[in-house]
C-alpha positions as CSV (number, residue, x, y, z in Angstrom):
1,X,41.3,13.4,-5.3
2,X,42.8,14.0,-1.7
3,X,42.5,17.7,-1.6
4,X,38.5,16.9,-2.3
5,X,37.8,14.3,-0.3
6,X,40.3,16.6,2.4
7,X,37.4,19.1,2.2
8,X,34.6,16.6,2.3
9,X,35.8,15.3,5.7
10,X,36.3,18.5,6.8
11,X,32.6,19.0,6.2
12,X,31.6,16.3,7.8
13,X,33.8,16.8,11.3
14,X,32.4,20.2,11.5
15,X,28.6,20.0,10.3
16,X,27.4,21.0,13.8
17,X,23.7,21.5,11.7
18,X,24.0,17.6,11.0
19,X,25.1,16.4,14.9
20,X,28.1,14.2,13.6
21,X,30.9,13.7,15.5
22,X,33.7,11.1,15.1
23,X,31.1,8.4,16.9
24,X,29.6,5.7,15.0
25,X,26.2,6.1,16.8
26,X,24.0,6.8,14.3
27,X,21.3,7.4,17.1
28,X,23.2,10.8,18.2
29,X,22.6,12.2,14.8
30,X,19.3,14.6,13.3
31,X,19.2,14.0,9.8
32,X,15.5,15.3,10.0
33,X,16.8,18.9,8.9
34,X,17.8,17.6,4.9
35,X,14.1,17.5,3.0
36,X,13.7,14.2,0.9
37,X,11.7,15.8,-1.4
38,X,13.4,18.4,-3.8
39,X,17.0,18.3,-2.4
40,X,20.2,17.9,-4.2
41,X,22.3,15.6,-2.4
42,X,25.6,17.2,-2.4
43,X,28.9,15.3,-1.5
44,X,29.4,17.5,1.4
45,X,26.0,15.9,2.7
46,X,26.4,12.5,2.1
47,X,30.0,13.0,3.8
48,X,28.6,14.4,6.7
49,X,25.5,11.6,6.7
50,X,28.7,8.8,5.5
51,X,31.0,9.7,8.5
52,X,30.0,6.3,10.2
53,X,30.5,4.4,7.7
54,X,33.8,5.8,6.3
55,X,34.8,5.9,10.1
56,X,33.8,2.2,10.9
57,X,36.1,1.3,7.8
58,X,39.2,3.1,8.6
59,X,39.2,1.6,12.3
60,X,38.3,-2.0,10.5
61,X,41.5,-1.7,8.6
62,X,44.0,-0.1,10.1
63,X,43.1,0.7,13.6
64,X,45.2,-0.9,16.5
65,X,44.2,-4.5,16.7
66,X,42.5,-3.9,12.9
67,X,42.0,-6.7,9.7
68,X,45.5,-5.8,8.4
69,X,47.4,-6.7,11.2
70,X,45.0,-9.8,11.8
71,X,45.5,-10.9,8.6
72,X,49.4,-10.5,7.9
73,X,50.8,-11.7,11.2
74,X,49.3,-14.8,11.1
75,X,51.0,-15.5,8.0
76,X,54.1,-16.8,6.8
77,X,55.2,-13.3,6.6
78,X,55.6,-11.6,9.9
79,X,54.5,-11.5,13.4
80,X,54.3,-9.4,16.9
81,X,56.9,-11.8,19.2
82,X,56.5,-11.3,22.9
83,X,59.3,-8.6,23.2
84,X,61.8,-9.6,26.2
85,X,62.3,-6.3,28.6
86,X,59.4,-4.3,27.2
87,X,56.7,-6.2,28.5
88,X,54.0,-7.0,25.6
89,X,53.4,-8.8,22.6
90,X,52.2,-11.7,24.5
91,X,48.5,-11.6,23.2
92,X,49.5,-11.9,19.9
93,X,51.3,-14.8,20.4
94,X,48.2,-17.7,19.9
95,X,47.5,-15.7,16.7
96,X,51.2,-16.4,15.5
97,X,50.5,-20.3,16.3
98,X,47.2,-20.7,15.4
99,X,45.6,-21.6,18.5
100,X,42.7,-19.6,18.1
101,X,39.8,-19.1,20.3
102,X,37.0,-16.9,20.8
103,X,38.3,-14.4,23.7
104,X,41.3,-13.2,21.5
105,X,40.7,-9.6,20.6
106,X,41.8,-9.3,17.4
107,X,38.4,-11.0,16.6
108,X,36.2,-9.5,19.2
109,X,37.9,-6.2,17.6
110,X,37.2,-6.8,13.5
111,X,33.5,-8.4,14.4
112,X,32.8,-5.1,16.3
113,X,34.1,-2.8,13.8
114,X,32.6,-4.2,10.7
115,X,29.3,-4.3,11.8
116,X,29.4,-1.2,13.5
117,X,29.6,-0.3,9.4
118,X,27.1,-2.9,8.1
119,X,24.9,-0.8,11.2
120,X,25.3,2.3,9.8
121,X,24.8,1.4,6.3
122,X,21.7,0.1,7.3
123,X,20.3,3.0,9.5
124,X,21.3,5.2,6.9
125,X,19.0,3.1,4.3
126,X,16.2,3.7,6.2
127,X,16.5,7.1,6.5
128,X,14.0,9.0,4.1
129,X,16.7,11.8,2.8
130,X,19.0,8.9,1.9
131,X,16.2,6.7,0.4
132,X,15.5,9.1,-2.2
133,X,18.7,10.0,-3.6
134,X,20.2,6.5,-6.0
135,X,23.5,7.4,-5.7
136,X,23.4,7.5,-1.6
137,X,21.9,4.3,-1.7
138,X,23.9,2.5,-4.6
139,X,26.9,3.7,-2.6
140,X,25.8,2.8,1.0
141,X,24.8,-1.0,-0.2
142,X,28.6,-1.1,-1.8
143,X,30.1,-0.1,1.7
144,X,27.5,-3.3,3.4
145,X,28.6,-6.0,1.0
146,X,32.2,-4.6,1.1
147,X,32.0,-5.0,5.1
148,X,29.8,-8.4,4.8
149,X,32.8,-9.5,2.5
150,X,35.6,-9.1,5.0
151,X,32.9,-10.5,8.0
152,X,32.5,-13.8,5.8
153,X,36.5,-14.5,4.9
154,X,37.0,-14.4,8.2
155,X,33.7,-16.3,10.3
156,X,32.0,-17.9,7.3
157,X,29.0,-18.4,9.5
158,X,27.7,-15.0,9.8
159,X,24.2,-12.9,11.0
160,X,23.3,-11.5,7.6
161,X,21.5,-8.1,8.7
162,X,19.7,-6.9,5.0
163,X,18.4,-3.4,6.5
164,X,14.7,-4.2,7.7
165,X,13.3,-2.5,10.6
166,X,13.3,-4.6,13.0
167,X,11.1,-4.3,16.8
168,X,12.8,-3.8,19.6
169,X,14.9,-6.5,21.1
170,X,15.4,-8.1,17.8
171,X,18.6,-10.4,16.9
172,X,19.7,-11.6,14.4
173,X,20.1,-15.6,13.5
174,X,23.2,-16.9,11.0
175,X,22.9,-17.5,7.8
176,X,24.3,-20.4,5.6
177,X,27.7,-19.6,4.0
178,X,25.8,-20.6,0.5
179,X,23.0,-17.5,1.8
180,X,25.4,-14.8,2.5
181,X,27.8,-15.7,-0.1
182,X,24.8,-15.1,-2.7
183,X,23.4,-12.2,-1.4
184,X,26.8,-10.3,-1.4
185,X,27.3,-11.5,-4.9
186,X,22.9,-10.2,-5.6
187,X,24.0,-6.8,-3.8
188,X,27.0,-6.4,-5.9
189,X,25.2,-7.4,-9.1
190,X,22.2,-5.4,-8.3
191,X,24.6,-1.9,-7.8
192,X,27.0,-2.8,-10.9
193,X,27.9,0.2,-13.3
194,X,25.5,2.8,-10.6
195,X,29.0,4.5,-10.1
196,X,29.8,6.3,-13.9
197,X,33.3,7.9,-13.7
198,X,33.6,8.2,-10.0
199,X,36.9,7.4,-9.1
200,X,37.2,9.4,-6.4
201,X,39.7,8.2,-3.2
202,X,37.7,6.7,-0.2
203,X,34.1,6.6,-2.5
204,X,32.9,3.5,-4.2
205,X,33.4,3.1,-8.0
206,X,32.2,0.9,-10.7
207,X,35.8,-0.4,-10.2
208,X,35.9,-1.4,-6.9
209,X,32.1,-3.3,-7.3
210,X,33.3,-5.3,-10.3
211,X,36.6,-6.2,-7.8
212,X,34.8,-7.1,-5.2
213,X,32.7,-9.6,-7.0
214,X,36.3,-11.3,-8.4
215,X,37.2,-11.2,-5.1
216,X,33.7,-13.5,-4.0
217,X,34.1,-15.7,-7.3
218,X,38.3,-16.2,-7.0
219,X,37.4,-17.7,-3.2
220,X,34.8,-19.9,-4.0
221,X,36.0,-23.3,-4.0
222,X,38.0,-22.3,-0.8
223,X,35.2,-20.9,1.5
224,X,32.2,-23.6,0.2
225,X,34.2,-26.4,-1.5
226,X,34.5,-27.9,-4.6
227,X,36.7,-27.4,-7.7
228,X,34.1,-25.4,-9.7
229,X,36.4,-23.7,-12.8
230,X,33.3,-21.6,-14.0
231,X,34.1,-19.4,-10.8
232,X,37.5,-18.6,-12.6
233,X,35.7,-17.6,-15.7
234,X,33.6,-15.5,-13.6
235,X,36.2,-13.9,-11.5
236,X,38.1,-13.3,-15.1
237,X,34.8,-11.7,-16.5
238,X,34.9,-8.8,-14.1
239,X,38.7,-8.2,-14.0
240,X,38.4,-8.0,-17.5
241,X,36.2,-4.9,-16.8
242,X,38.4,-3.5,-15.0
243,X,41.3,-3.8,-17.1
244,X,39.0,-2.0,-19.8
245,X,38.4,0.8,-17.6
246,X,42.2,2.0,-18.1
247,X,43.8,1.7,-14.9
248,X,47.5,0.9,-14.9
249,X,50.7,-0.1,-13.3
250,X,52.1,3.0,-11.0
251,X,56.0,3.1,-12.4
252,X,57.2,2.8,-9.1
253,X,56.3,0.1,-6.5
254,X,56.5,2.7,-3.5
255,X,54.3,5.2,-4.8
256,X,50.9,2.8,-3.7
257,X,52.0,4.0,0.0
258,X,52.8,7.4,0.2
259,X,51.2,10.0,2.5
260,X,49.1,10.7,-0.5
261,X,48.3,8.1,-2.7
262,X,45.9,10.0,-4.9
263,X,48.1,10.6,-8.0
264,X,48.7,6.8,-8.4
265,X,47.1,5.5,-11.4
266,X,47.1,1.9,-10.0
267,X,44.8,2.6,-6.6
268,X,41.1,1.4,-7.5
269,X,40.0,1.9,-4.0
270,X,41.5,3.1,-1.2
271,X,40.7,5.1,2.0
272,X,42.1,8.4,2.3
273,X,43.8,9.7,6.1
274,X,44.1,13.3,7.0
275,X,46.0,15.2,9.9
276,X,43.9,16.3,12.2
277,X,40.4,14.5,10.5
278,X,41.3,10.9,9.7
279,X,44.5,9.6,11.3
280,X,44.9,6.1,12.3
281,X,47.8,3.5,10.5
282,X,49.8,2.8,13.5
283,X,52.6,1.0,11.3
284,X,55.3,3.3,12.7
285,X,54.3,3.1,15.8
286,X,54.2,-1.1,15.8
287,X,56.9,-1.0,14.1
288,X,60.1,1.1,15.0
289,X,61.9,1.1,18.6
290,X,62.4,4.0,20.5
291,X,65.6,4.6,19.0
292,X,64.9,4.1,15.7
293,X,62.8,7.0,15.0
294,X,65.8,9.1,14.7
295,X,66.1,8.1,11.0
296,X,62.8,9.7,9.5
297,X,62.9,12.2,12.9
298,X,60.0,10.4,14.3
299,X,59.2,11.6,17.7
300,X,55.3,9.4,18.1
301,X,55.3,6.4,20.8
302,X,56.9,3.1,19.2
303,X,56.1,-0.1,20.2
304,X,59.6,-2.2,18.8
305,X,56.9,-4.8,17.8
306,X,56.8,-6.2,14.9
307,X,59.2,-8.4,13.0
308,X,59.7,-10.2,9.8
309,X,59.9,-13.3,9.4
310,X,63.5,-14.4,8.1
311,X,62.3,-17.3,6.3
312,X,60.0,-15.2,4.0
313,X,62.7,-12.5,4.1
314,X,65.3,-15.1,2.0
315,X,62.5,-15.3,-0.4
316,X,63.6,-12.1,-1.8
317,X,65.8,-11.9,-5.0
318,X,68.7,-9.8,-4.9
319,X,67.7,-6.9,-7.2
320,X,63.9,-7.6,-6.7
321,X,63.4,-3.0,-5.6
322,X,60.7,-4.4,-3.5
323,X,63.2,-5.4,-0.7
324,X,64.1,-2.4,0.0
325,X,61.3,-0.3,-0.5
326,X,59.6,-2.6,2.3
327,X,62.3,-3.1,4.7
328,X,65.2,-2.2,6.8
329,X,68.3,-3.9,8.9
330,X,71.7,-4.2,9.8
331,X,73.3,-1.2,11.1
332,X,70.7,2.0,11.9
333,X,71.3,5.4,11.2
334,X,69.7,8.7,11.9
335,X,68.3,11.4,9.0
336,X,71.4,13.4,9.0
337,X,73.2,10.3,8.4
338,X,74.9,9.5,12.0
339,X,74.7,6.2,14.0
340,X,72.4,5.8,16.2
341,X,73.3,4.1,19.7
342,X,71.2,2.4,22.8
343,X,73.9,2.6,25.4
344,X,76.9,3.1,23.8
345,X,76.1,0.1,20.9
346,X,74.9,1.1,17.6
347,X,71.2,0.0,17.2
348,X,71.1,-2.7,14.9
349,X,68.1,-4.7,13.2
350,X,68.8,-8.6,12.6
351,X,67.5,-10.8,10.1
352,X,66.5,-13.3,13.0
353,X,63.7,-13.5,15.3
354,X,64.2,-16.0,18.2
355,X,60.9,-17.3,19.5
356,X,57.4,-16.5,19.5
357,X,57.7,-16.7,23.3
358,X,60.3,-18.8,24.5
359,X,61.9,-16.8,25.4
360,X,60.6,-14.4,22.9
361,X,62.5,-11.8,21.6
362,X,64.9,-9.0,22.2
363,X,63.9,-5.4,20.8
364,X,66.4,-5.2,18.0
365,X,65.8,-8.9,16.4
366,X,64.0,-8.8,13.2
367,X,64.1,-6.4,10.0
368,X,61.3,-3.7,10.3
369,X,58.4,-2.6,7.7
370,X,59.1,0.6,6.0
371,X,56.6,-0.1,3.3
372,X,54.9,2.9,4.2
373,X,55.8,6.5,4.0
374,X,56.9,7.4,7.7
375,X,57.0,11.2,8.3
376,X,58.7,13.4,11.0
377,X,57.5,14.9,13.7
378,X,54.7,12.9,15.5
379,X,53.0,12.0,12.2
380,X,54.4,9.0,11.5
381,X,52.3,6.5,9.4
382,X,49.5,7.9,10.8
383,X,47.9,9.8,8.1
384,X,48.9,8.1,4.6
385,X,46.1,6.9,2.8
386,X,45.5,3.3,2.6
387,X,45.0,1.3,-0.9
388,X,42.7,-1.7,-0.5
389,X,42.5,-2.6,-4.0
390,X,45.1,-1.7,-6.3
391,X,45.4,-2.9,-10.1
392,X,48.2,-5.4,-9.5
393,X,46.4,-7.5,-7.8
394,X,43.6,-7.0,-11.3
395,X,46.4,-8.7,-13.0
396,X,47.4,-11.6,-10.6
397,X,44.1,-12.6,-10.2
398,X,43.8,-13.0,-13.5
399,X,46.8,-14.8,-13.9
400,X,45.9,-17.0,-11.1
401,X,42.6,-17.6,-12.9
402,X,44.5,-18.7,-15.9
403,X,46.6,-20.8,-14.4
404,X,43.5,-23.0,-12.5
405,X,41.5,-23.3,-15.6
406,X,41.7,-26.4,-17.7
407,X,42.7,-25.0,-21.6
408,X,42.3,-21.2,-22.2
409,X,39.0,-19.1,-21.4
410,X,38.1,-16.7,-25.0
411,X,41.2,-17.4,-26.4
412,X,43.5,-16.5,-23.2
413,X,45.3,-19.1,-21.5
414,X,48.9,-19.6,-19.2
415,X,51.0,-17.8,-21.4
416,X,48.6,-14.5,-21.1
417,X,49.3,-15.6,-17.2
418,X,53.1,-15.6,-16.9
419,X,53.1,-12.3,-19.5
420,X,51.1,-10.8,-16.5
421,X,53.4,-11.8,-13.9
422,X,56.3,-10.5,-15.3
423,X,54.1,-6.9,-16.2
424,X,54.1,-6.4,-12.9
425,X,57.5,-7.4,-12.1
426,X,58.9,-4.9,-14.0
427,X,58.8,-2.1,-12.1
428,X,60.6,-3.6,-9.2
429,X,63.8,-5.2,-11.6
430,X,64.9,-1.7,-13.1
431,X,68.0,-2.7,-12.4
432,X,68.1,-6.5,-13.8
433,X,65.0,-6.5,-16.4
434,X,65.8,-9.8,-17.5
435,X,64.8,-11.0,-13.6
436,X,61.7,-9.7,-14.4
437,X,60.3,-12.4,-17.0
438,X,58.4,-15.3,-15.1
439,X,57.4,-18.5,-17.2
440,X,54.6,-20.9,-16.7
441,X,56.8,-23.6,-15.4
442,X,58.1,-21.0,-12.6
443,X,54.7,-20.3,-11.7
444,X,53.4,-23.4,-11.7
445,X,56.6,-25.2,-9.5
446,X,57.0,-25.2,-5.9
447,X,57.3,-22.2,-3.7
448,X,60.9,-21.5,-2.9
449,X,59.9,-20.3,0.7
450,X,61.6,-22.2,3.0
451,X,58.8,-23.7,5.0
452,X,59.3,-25.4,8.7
453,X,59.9,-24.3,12.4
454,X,62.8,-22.4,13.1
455,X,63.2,-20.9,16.5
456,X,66.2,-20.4,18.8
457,X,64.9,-21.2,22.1
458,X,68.3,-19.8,24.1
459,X,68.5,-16.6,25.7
460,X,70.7,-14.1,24.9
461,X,73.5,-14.4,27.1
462,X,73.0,-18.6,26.6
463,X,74.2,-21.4,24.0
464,X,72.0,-21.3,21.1
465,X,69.2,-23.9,21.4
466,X,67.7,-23.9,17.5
467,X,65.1,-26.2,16.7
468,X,64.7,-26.4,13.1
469,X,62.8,-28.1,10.3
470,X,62.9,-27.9,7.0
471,X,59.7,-28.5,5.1
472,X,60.3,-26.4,1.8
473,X,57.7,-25.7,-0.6
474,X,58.2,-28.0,-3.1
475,X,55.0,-29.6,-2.6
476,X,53.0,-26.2,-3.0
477,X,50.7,-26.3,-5.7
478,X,51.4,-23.0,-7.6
479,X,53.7,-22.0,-5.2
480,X,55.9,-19.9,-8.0
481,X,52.8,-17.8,-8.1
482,X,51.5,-17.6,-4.4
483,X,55.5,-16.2,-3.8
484,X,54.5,-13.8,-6.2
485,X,51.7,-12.7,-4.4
486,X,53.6,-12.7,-1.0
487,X,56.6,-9.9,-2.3
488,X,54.2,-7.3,-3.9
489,X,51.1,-7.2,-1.3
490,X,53.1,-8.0,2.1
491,X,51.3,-6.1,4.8
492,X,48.3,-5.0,2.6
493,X,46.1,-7.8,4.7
494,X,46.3,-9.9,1.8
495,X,48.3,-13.1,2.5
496,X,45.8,-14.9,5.1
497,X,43.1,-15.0,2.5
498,X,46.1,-16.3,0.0
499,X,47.2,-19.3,1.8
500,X,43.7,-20.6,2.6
501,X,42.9,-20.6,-1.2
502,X,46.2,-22.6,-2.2
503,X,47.1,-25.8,-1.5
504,X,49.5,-28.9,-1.3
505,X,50.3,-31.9,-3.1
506,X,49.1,-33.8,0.0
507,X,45.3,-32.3,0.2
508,X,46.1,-29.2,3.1
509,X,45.8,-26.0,2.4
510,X,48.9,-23.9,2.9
511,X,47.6,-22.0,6.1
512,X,47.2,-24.9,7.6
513,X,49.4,-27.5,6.4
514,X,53.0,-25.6,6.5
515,X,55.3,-24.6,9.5
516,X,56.7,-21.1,9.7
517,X,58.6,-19.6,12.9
518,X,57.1,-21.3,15.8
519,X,53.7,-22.1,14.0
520,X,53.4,-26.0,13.6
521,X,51.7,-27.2,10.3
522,X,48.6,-29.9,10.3
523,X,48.7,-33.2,8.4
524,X,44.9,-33.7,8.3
525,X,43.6,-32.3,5.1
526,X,39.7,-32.8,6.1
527,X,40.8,-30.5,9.3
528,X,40.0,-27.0,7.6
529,X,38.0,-25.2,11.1
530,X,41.4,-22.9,11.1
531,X,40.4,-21.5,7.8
532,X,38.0,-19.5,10.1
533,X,37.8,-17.6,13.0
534,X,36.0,-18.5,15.9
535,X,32.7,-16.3,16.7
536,X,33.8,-13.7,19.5
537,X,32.7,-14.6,22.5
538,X,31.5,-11.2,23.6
539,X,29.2,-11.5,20.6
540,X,27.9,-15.1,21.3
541,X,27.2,-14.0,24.8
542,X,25.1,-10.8,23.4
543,X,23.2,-13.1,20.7
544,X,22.1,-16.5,22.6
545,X,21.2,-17.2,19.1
546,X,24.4,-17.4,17.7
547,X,26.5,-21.1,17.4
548,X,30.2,-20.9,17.4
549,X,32.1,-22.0,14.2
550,X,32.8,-25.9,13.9
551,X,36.1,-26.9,15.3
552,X,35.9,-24.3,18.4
553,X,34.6,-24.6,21.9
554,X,31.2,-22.8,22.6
């Protein structure tokens, strides 16, 4: 799959006959010189003609300030602390809290980017050379309601742009969340099946349409309200398709997020990075101090940024593979095996962060991500392909779905959901298989994250000054199961949309009800503007027609 796709991109970087370049300006490009009629649309052309689009996505997802970083580290899992001595980390920290407003950039930077791709998808389906080829167009209206989907998790209240030509000077006015949310479900329905064996890296698939709408019918009840179970049975139907398409389980946890991800069985979609074509995951680089490159012979800038959370870090069961596939601390050394020192002190990693802020926190504090393959030289993370939908989450989903429906659903009910739990535990308890079995009860109890504020206020060379509460997750409905979910997709921009669809005893959701670090829970269940972001303000100011989210000021 790589080495294809590795040649497609190629094509499309240097098709000097089709004017494409790296820039998402559709405008700059002749597409005059393909004839409509009588022409074979080759995937060379539609590569060269798809650059924007396939560009837009990879700078949505994984580009500096991208949707995976916005929507891990303001989670329970791990954040970007203001890093005392070097200097930054300080803009991240109202995302850790959850003061949002509309001038942070994280959200001026994912609004931008996804419909800089919803743009181009559009312009695209109004050009004549695309228009007449079914495939171009089938794929092109999979990439808009795939970017629609992200822009609606995360605003709600959305401009829904369907591809019209417009006159000049036109903008466009929000729709309802009930309008977009069924037109992303219509666009999905309407393309279903158009894709026959594709399963080509970085192209859509039959797959990845039939995921999408589980995705739109799992969140229901959590973006428009209500406790609707036929949205279960729904969500069930098309991971059912799925699973009857024959994907499976990788045997090994890590091998979702190698440099090259194409042999996996278990990827459904993903987007493909190449040296020199595609770079752009800057996990290394947010990741590992200067010094700590030395142990995969790194030599790329570092950042010492991010840091896990120790409270989600005790989660982790002893022999549960996954720990160590995803993380590192203690004691550093580098690839030949030698300490590594920062003046004359062995660089060490600890398990605890000290504050978001105050005073923040010194570059070695906190374990480091190693989830994804780092390579030497100045490579990095920068070029490993990047799964967005893999087939363990299939099989949560489902098991989530069980597990919120009253009675079983065609003869399938909570045992079928705890047998798919421990499927895909398997794989990561080699070493302990009988760790691996999960029951209904488990799954259905209290989350055994350690939920509260816990933050050492004292500088380094001061008394320690902890502030700490202890909330636990007791009172998390399906909290065995949202753990689940927590130690196999951790930094896969998964666990924002998570907590907002579970909830607590006491009528909160878990994004916003629960303390982690140095973010503060609410008590006020019918308080739920957080579940959104608030409308850039860059993009309110360029659309007079726009009104901000409820909750935030205008």
């Amino acid at each position: 799959m790589k080495t294809t796709f590795k040649t497609i991109i190629a094509s499309a970087v240097g098709a000097s006959m089709l004017g494409i370049s790296a820039c998402t300006d559709l405008d700059e490009t002749t597409y005059d010189v393909i004839a409509a009629e009588d022409y074979e649309f080759t995937d060379a052309d539609r590569a060269a003609m798809f650059y924007p689009v396939y560009n837009s996505l990879r700078d949505f997802i994984w580009g500096w300030f991208g949707f995976t970083d916005l929507a891990d580290m303001a989670s329970d899992l791990w954040c970007v602390p203001y890093r005392i001595g070097i200097g930054w980390g300080d803009l991240y920290v109202p995302t850790h809290k959850h003061t949002f407003h509309s001038q942070i950039g994280f959200f001026s930077t994912a609004w931008s980017r996804a419909y800089a791709g919803v743009n181009s998808c559009n312009k695209l389906l109004n050009d004549e050379s695309i228009a007449s080829s079914e495939s171009a167009v089938a794929e092109l209206r999979g990439y808009r309601a795939l970017y629609y989907y992200f822009l609606f998790d995360l605003f709600r209240n959305i401009p829904l742009d369907k591809g019209e030509l417009h006159d000049a000077g036109w903008l466009p006015e929000q729709a309802t969340p009930q309008e977009t949310f069924d037109y992303i479900v219509s666009e999905l329905k309407a393309i279903e099946g158009a894709f026959g064996d594709q399963k080509e890296l970085g192209r859509m698939n039959n797959a990845t349409i039939n995921m999408l709408l589980a995705k739109m019918y799992l969140n229901h009840n959590a973006w428009l309200g209500g406790d609707d179970e036929s949205y279960y049975k729904l969500c069930i139907d098309e991971l059912n398709k799925i699973i009857a398409m024959g994907y499976q389980l990788s045997p090994n946890y890590k091998d979702n997020f190698r440099e090259s991800i194409a042999a996996s069985p278990e990827v459904i979609f993903g987007i493909p990075y190449e040296e020199k074509y595609a770079g752009g995951n800057y996990y290394a680089n947010l990741w590992m101090c200067n010094a700590g490159r030395a142990t995969w012979g790194f030599n790329g800038w570092a950042t010492s940024g991010g840091g896990a959370h120790p409270q989600f870090i005790e989660t982790y069961d002893a022999d549960d593979q996954r720990y160590v596939d995803c993380w590192i601390s203690g004691p550093q050394y580098d690839k030949d095996g030698l300490p590594i020192y920062i003046d004359g002190i062995q660089l060490n990693y600890t398990h605890e962060l000290r504050s978001i802020d105050n005073p923040g926190c010194y570059e070695q504090e906190g374990e480091r991500l190693v989830k994804y393959e780092i390579l030497g030289g100045d490579k990095g993370t920068s070029y490993d392909d990047q799964v967005i939908f893999r087939y363990a989450d299939v099989l949560l989903m489902k098991a989530e779905c069980l597990l919120r429906i009253s009675g079983a659903y065609n003869g399938e009910g909570e045992a079928l959901a705890a047998e798919l739990v421990t499927q895909v535990r398997q794989r990561n308890f080699k070493t302990a298989p009988g760790k691996a079995l999960r029951t209904v009860a488990q799954l259905r109890g209290g989350s055994c994250y350690d939920y509260g504020h816990r933050e050492n206020r004292a500088e380094i060379d001061q008394p320690d000054n902890w502030i700490i509460t202890h909330e636990g997750g007791d009172d998390i409905i399906l909290g065995g199961l949202l753990d689940e979910l927590a130690w196999e997709f951790v930094a896969e921009g998964h666990r924002r949309q998570d907590l907002v669809r579970f909830m607590m005893t006491n009528g909160c959701n878990v994004w916003n009800g629960k303390s982690w670090f140095c973010k503060d829970g609410m008590s006020d269940p019918n308080d739920r503007h957080y579940d959104v972001f608030p409308i850039p303000k860059d993009a309110m100011d360029g659309n007079p027609k726009l009104v901000q989210n409820p909750g935030y000021a205008s």
